[in-house]
C-alpha positions as CSV (number, residue, x, y, z in Angstrom):
1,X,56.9,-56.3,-77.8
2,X,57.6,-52.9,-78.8
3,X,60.2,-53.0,-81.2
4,X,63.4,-51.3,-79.6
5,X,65.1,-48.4,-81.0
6,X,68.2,-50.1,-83.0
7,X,71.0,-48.3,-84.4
8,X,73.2,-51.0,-86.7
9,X,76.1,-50.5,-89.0
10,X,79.2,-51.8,-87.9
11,X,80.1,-54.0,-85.0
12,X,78.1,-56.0,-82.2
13,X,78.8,-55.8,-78.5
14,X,79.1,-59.2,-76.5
15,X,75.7,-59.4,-75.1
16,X,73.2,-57.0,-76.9
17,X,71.6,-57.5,-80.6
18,X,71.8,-54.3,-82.6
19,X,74.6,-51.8,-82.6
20,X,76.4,-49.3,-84.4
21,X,80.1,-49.2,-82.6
22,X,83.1,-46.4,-84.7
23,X,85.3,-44.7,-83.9
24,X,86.6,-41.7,-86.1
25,X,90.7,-40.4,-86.1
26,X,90.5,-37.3,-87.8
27,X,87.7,-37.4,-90.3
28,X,84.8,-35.0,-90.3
29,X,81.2,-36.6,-89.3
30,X,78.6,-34.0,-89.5
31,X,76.1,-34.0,-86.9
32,X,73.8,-32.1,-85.6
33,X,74.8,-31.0,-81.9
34,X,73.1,-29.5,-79.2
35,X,74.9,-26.2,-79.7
36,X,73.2,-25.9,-83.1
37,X,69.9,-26.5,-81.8
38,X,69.5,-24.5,-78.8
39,X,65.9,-23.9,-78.0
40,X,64.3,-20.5,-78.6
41,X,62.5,-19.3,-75.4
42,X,58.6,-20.0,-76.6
43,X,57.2,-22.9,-74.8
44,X,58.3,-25.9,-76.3
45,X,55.3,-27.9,-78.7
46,X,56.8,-31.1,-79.3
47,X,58.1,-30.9,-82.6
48,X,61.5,-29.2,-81.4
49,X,64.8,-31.6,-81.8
50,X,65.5,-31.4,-77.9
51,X,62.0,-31.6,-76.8
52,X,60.9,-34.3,-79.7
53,X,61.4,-37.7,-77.4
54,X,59.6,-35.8,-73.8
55,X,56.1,-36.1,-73.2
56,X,55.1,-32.8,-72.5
57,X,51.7,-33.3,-71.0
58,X,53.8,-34.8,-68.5
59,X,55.6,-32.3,-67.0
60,X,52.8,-31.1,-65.1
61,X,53.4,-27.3,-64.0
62,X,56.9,-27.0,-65.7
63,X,55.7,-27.1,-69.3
64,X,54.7,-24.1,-69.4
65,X,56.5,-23.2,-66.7
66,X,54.6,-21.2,-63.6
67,X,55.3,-19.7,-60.1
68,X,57.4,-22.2,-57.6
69,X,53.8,-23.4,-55.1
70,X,56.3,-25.2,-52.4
71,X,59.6,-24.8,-51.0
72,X,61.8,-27.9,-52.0
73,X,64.1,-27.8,-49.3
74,X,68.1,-28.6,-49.7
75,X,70.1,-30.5,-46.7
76,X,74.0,-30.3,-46.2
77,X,75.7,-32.6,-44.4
78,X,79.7,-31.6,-44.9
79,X,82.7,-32.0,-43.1
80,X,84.3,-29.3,-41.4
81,X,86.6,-28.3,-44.2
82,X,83.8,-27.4,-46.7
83,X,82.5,-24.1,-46.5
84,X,78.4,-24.1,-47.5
85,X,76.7,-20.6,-48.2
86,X,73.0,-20.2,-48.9
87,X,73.3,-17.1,-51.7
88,X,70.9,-14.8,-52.9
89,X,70.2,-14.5,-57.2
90,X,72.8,-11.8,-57.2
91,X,75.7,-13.8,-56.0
92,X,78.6,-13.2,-58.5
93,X,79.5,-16.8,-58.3
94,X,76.5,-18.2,-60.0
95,X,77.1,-19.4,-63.4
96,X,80.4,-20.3,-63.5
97,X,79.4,-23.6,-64.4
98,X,77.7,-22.4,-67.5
99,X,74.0,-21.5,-68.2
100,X,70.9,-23.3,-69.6
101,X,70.0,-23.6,-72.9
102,X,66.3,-25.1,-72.7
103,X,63.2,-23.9,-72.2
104,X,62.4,-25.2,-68.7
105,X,66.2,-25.0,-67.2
106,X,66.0,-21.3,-68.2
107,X,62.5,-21.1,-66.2
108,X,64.2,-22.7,-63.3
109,X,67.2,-20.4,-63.5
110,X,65.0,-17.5,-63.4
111,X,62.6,-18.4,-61.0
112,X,65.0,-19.7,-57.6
113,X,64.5,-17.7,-54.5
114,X,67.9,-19.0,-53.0
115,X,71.1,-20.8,-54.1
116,X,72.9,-23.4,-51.5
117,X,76.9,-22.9,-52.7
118,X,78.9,-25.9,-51.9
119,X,82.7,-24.9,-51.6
120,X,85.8,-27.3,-51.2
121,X,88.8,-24.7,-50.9
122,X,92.1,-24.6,-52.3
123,X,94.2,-27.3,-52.0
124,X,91.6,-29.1,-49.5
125,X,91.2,-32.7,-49.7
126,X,87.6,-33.3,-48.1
127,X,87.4,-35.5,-45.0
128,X,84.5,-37.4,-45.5
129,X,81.8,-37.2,-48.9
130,X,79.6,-34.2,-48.8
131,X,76.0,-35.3,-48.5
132,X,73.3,-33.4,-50.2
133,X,69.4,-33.9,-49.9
134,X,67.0,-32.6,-51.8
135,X,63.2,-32.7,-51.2
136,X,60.3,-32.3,-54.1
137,X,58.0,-29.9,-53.1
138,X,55.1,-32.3,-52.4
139,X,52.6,-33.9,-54.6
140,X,51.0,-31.5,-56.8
141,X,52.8,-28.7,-56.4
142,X,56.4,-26.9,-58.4
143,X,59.5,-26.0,-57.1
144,X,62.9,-24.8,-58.5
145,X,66.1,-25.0,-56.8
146,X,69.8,-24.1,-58.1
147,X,73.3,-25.7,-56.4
148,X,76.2,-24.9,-57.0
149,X,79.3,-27.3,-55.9
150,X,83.3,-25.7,-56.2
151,X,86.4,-27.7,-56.3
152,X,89.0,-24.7,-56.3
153,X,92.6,-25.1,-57.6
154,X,94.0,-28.6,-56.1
155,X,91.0,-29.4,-54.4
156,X,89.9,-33.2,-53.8
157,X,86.4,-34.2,-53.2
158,X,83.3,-36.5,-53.1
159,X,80.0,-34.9,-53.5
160,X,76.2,-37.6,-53.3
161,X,73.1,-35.7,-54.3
162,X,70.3,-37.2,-53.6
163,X,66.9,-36.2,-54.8
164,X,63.9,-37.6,-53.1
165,X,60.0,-37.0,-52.7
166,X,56.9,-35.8,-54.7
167,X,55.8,-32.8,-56.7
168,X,57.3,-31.0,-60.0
169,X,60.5,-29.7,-59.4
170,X,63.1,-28.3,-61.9
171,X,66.8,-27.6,-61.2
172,X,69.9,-26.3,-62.7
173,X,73.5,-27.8,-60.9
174,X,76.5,-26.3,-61.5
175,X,80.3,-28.3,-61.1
176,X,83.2,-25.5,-61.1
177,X,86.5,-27.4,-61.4
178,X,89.8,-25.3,-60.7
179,X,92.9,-26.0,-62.2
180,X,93.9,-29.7,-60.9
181,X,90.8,-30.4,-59.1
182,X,89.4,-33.8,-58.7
183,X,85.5,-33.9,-57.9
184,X,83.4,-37.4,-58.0
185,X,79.9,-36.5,-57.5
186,X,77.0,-39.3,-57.6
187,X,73.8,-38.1,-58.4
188,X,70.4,-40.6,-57.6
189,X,67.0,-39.9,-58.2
190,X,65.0,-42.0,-56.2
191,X,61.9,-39.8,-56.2
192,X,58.5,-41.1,-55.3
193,X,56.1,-42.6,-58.2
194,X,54.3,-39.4,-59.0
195,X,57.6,-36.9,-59.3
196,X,58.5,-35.2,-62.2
197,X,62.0,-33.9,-62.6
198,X,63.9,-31.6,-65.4
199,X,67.3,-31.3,-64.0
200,X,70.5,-29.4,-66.4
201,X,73.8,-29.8,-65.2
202,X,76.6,-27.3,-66.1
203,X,80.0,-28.5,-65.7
204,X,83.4,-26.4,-66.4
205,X,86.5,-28.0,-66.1
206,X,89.9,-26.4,-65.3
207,X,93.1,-27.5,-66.6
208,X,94.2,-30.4,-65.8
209,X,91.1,-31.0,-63.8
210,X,89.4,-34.4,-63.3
211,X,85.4,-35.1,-63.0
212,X,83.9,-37.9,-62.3
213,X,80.1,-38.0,-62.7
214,X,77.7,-40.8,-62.1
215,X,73.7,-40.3,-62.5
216,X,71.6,-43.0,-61.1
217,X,67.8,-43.0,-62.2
218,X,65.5,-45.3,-61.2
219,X,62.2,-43.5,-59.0
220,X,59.8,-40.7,-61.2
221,X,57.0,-40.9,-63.2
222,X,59.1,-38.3,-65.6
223,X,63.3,-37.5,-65.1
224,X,64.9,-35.8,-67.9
225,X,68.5,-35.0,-67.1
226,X,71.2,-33.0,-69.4
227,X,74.5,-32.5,-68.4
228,X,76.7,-30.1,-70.0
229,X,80.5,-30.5,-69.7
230,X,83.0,-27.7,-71.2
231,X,86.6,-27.1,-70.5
232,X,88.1,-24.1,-69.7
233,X,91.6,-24.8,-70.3
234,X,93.7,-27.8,-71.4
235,X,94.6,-30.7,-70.0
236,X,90.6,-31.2,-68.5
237,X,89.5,-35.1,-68.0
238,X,85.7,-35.6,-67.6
239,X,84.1,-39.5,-66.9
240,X,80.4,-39.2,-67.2
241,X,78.4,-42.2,-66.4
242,X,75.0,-43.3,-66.0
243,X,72.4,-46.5,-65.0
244,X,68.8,-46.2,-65.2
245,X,65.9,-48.8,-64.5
246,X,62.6,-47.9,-66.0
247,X,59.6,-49.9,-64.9
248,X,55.9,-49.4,-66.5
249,X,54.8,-46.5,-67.5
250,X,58.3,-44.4,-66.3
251,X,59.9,-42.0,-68.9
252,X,63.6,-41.5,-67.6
253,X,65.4,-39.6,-70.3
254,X,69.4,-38.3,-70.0
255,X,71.2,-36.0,-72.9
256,X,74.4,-35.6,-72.5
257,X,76.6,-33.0,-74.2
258,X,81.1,-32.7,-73.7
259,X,81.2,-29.5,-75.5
260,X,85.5,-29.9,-76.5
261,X,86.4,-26.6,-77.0
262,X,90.0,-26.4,-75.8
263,X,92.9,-29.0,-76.6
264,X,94.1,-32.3,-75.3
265,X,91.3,-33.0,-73.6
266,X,89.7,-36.2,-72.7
267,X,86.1,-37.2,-72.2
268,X,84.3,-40.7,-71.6
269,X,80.4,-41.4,-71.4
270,X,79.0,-44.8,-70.3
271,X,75.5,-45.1,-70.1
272,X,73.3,-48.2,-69.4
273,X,69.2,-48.6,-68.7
274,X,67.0,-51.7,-68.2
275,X,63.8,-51.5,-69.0
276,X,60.4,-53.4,-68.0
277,X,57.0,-53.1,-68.0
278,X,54.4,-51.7,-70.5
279,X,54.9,-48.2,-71.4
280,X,58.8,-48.3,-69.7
281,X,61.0,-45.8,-72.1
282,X,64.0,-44.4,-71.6
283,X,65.8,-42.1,-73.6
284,X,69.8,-41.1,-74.3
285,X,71.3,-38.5,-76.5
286,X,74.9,-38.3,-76.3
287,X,76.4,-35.5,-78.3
288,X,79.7,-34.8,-78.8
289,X,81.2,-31.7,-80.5
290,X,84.9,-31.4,-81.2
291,X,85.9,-27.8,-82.4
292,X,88.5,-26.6,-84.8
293,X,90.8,-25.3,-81.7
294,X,90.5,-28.6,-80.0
295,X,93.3,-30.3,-81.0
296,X,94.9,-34.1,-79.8
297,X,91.5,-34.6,-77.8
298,X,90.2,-38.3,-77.3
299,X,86.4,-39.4,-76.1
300,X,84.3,-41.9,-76.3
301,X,81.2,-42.4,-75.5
302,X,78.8,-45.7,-74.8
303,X,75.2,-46.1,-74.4
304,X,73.7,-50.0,-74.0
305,X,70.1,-50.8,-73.0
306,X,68.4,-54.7,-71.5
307,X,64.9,-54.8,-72.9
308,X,63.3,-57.4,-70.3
309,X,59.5,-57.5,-71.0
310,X,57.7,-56.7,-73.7
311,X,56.1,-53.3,-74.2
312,X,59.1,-51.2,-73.5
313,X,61.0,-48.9,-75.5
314,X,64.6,-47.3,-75.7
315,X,65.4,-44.5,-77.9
316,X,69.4,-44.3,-77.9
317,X,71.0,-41.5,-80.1
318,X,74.8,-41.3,-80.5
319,X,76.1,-37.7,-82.1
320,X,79.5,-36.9,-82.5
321,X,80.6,-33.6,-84.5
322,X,84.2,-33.4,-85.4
323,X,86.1,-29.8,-86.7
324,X,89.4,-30.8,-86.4
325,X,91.0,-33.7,-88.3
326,X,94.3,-33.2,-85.5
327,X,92.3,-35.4,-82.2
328,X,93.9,-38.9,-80.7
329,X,90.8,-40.5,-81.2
330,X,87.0,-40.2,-81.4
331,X,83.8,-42.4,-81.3
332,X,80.7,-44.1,-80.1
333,X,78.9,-47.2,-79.8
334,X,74.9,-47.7,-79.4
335,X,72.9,-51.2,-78.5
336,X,69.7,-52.1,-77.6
337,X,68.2,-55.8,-77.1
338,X,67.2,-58.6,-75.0
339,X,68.7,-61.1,-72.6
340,X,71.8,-62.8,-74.5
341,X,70.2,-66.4,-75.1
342,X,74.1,-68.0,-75.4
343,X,74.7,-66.8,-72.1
344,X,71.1,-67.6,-70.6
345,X,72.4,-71.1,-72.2
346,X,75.6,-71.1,-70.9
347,X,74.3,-70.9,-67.5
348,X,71.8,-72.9,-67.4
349,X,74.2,-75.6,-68.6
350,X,76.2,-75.5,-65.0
351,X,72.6,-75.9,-62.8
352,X,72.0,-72.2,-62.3
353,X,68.1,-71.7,-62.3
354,X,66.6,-69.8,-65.4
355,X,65.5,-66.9,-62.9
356,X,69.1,-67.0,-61.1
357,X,70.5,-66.8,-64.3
358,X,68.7,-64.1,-65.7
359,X,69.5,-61.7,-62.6
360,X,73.3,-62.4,-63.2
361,X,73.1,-61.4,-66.7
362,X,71.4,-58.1,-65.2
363,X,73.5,-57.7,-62.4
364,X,77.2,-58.0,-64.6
365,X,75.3,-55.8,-67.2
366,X,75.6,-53.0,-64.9
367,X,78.5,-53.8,-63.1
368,X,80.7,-51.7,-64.8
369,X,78.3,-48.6,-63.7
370,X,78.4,-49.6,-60.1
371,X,81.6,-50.4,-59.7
372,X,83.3,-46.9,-60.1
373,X,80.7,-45.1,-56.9
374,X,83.3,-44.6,-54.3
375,X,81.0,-44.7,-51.6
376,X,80.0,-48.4,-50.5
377,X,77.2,-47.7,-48.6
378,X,75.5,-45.4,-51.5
379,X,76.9,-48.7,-53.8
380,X,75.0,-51.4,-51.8
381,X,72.2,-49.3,-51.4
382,X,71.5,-48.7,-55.2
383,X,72.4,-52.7,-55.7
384,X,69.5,-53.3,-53.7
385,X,67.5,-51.1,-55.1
386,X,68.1,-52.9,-58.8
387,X,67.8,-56.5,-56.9
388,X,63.9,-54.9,-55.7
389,X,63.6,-54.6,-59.2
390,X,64.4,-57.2,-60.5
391,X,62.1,-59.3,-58.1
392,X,59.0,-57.4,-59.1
393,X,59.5,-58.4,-62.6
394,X,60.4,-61.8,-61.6
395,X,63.3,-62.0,-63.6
């Protein structure tokens, strides 16, 4: 097996071998943070700290980056009381969210024909989730797209974005939160074998807003995801959370950044991946960045990964970067390993197969992912999807 990335100095989470679990309650941790390595705008080489873990040969037609050769088209399906504009480069609404800080989000963000403008108004609970579909562009060829979805003041709604087909496609989304908005949006890429996918996600949260973000990864041959969260005023609560399942050969990377400039905010990050198959490697940077002004915040954030076969890696980086020594609480917690063998045991003990058992372990092992999508019929069909899985590895 390839030996998994480990990160060990304090503390063991039940189930997983190799762990670094801390939490911090006022004391300064330098770190290096994405906001003090924003890439320059030269095509990337490799060697760059955001770019370091991505096979660029890989991202065929985005690295470095050319004209969009296909359309990727984006389907609405919204209740009545959502309003849904298609908007040309020039709309004034357009990067309110915030704006990318890579190489090929800032292609993208440059290179979009149209932007699709997803609105819930003021004080507007939505009837019934908003559905969004995107399409690749088809195999061999690029596209870029831009979305945009709004929760204004008081608003209340579920957004599922679901990314499908072939091709190269890059993409920059954009979560506006008004003050004392509560959006949930699920995100799944279930694209088609020879996709490859660079999505950024900019997120600005109102005061005493609440987001609830989910990212479900398990089609590609490439997916590298980075959301950005930042709070515009205080009071701003932001639940990021993630599940990925990398068979052979897949590279399914996620960075997340909660950028805590304003105070008494909160901000939790759960991320899990299971991995299988030669050449299967996933990848999670979490960084967190507390400034000086950011007083009496509290986050957290957790990233845990099931090795299953041999020949598959997981890279897991925790970085938390603290300015203020006045915050509730702060810290992070990292593990990578193999099946418990106590609770294969335990199992096995009571009659339950080796095979059952071992799906079990999977299943509760993400669990706490699936449990918190809203939407049952998006929930069963991503349990299936991780039950197909499993059965192709014969686990």
């Amino acid at each position: 097996m390839t030996a998994p990335t480990i990160h060990s100095d304090a503390g063991v989470p039940q189930g997983l071998a190799g762990s670094t679990e801390h939490s911090h309650t006022g004391a300064v941790v330098p770190a290096s943070s994405r906001a003090a390595r924003v890439d320059a705008d030269q095509v990337p080489g490799g060697r760059e700290e955001n770019w370091r873990f991505t096979p660029l040969k890989r991202l065929r037609g985005l690295v470095p980056g050319g004209p969009a050769s296909a359309e990727a088209p984006v389907e609405v399906d919204a209740p009545a009381d959502v309003v849904v504009d298609t908007v040309g480069r020039d709309d004034e609404r357009l990067g309110a969210g915030g704006q990318p800080t890579e190489y090929v989000s800032r292609f993208a963000w440059r290179s979009f024909d149209k932007a699709t403008v997803v609105t819930v108004p003021k004080e507007t609970k939505a009837a019934r989730p908003v559905l969004v579909r995107v399409t690749g562009p088809g195999a061999g060829a690029v596209g870029y797209g831009h979305l945009q979805l709004r929760a204004e003041a008081f608003a209340e709604a579920v957004v599922v974005l679901d990314y499908r087909g072939s091709g190269s496609y890059a993409d920059n989304l954009e979560m506006v939160l008004g003050d004392g908005a509560k959006l949930t949006v699920v995100i799944v890429h279930d694209w088609a074998d020879d996709a490859v996918h660079v999505g950024a996600h900019h997120v600005a949260v109102g005061r005493d807003a609440v987001l609830k973000h989910t990212v479900v990864t398990l089609g590609g041959d490439l997916v590298r995801i980075s959301p950005t969260v930042s709070y515009t005023d205080t009071g701003g609560d932001a639940e990021l959370t993630g599940l990925c399942f990398a068979d052979a050969g897949q590279h399914l990377e996620h960075r997340t950044f909660v950028d805590h400039a304003r105070p008494h905010c909160r901000s939790n990050v759960v991320y899990k991946g299971a991995l299988q198959g030669k050449g299967a490697h996933t990848v999670w940077i979490g960084d967190v960045l507390i400034r000086a002004e950011a007083e009496g915040t509290n986050t957290y954030e957790l990233n845990r990964n099931l090795v299953l076969t041999d020949g598959a890696r997981a890279d897991s980086v925790p970085n938390l970067e603290i300015e203020t020594g006045e915050i509730e609480g702060a810290g992070h917690a990292s593990a990578t390993g193999r099946f418990d063998d106590e609770q294969l045991f335990y199992l096995q003990a009571r009659g339950i197969p080796v095979e059952a058992a071992r799906r079990l372990v999977v299943r509760g092992f993400f669990h706490e992912v699936l449990q918190k999508i809203e939407v049952p019929e998006v929930r069963e069909r991503l349990e299936a999807a991780i039950e197909a899985e499993l059965r192709a590895v014969g686990a």
